[in-house]
C-alpha positions as CSV (number, residue, x, y, z in Angstrom):
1,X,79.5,-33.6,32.1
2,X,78.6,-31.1,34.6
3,X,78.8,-28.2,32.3
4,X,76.7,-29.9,29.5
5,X,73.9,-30.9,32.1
6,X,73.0,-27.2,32.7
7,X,72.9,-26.6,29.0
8,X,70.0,-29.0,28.0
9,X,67.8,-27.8,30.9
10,X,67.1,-24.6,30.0
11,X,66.6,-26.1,26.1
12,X,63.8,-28.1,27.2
13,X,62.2,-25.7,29.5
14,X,62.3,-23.2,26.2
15,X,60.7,-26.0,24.2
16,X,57.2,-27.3,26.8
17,X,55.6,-24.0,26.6
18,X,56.2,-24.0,22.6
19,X,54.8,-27.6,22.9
20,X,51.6,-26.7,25.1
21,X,50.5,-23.7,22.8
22,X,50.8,-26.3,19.6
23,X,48.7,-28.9,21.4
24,X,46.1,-25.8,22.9
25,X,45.9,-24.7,19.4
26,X,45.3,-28.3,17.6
27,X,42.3,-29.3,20.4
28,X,40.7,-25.6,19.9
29,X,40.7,-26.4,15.7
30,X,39.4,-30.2,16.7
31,X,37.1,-28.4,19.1
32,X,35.8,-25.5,16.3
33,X,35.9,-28.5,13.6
34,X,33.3,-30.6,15.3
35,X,30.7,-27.3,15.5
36,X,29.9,-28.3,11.4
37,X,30.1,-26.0,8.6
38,X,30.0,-22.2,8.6
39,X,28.5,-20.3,6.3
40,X,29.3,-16.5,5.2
41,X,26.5,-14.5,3.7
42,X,27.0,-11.3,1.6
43,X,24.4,-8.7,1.8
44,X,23.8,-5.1,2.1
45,X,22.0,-2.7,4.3
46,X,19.9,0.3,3.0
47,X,18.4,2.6,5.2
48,X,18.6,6.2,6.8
49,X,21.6,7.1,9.2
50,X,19.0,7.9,11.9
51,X,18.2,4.1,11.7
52,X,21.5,3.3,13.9
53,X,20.6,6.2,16.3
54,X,17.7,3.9,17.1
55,X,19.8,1.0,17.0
56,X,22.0,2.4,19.7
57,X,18.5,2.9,21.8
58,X,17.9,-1.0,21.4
59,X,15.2,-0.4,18.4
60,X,16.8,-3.1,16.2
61,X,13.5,-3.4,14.7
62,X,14.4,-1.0,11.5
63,X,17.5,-2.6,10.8
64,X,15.8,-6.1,11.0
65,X,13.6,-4.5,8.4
66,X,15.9,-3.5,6.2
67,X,18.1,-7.0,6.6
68,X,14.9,-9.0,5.3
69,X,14.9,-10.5,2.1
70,X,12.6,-9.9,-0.6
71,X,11.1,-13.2,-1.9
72,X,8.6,-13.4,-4.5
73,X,7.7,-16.7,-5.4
74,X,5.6,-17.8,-8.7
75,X,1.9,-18.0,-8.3
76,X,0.8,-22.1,-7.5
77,X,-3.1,-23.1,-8.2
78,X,-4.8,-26.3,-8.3
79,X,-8.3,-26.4,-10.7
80,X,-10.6,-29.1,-10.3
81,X,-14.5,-29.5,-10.7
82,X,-15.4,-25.6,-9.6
83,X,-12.5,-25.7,-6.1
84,X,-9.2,-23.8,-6.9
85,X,-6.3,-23.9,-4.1
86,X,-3.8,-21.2,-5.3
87,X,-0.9,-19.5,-3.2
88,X,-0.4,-15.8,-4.5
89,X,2.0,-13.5,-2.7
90,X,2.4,-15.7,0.1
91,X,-1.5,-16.5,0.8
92,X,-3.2,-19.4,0.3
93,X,-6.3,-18.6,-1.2
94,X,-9.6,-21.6,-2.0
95,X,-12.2,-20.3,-4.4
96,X,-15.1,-22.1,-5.6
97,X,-17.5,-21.5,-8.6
98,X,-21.1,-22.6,-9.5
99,X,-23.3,-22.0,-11.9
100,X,-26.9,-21.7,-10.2
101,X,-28.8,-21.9,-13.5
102,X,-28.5,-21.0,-16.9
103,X,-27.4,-17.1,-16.3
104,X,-26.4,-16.8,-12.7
105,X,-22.8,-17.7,-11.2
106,X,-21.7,-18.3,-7.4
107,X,-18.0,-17.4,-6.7
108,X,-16.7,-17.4,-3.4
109,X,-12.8,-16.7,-2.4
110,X,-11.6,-17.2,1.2
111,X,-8.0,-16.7,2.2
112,X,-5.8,-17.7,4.8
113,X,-5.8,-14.2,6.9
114,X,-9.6,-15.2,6.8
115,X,-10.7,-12.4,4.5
116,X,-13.5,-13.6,2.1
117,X,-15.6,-12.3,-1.1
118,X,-18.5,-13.8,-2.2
119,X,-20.3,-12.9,-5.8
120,X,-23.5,-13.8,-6.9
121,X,-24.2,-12.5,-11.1
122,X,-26.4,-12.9,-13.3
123,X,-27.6,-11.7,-16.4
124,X,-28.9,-8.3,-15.3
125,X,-28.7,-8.3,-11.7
126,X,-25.3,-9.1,-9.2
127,X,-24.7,-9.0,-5.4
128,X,-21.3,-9.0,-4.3
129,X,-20.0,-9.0,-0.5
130,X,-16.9,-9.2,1.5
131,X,-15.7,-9.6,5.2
132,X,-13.2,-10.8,7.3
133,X,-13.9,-13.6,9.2
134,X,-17.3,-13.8,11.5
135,X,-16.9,-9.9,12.2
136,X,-20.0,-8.6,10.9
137,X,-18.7,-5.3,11.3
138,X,-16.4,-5.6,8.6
139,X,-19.5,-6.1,6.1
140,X,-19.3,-4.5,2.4
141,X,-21.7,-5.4,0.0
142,X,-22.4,-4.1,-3.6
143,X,-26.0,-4.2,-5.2
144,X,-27.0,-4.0,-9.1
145,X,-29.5,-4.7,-11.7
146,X,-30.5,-3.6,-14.3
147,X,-33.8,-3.8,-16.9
148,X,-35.9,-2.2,-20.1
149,X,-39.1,-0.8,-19.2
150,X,-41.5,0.2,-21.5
151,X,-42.3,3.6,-22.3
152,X,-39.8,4.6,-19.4
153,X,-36.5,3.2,-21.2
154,X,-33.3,1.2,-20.0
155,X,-33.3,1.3,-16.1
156,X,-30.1,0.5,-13.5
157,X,-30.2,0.9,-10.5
158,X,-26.3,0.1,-8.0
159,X,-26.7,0.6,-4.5
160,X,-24.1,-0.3,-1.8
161,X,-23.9,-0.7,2.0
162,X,-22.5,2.3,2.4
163,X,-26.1,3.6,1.4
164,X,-25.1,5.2,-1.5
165,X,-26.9,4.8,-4.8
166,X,-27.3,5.5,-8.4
167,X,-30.4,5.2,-10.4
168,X,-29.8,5.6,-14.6
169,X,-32.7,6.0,-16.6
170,X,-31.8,6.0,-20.8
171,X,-34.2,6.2,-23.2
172,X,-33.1,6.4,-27.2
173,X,-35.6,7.8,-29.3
174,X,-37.7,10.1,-26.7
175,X,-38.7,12.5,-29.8
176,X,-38.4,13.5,-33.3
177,X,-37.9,17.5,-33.7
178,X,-37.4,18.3,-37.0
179,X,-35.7,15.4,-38.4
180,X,-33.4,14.9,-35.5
181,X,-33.6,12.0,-33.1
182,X,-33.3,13.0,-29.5
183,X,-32.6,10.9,-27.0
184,X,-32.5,11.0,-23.0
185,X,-30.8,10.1,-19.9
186,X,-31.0,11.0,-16.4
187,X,-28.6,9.6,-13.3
188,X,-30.0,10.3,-9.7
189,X,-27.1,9.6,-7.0
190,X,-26.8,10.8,-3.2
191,X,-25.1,14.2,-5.0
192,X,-28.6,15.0,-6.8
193,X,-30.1,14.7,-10.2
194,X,-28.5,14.8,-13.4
195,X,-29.7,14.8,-17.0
């Protein structure tokens, strides 16, 4: 008996730390199973190798950039009684539309970065400005109308807030000289005359 008992103790010594790796091994998988699913993404990176020269720095902002995906989405709009709602590129846009009388239209577009255009036309005359926000600053406008005069001809005249201008003058039929009709037109801008 004596000479089997020394035999099985070094066995089972041989076997507990086989034992306590299996169980360390099951409670870390019951441990990583509980966390929920994991999901691998595939992707690719595109950019200059002086990008990870930043990246080494701690400028991870490039490679962020070229990590983002590129998501266009299809154009949404909602119609109804002279109000559109529409999302285009990623910005919610609200226009509205009125007719004023029986030749002149209001349109006015806001957007969600507050940026807005407003249009007033007509038959022969329109007025269109745009801004952002309160910030009169940011103020563009764009002036036109046009008219017939007698004895002078077809006038237009397109002025801007940038104070730039053009004034066209047409006339058909100034003169007969010998048989041939000859007509006119002059265009005055900041740059001079022309005709």
């Amino acid at each position: 008996l004596r000479a089997m008992a020394p035999r099985s103790a070094p066995r089972s010594r041989a076997v507990a730390p086989g034992l306590l790796a299996l169980a360390g091994l099951v409670a870390s998988l019951v441990y990583l199973g509980s966390l929920g699913p994991a999901y691998s993404v595939k992707g690719v990176w595109q950019g200059q190798p002086s990008t990870l020269k930043d990246t080494v720095k701690g400028d991870f902002g490039s490679v962020m950039e070229g990590l983002e995906p590129k998501v266009s989405f299809p154009p949404i709009a909602y119609h109804r009684e002279g109000v559109a709602l529409s999302v285009e590129d990623g910005r919610l846009n609200a226009d509205y539309t009125a007719k004023l009388d029986g030749d002149t239209m209001l349109q006015l577009r806001v957007n969600d970065e507050q940026e807005w255009r407003a249009s007033l036309q007509g038959e022969d005359a329109s007025l269109r400005v745009r801004g952002q926000g309160t910030d009169l600053d940011t103020l563009s406008w764009e002036a036109s109308q046009s008219s017939s005069v007698e004895d002078v001809g077809d006038v237009r005249v397109e002025f801007n807030s940038d104070k730039e201008y053009n004034l066209t003058v047409v006339r058909e039929m100034l003169a007969r000289i010998a048989g041939a009709e000859l007509d006119a037109k002059v265009r005055a801008t900041n740059a001079g005359v022309t005709g």
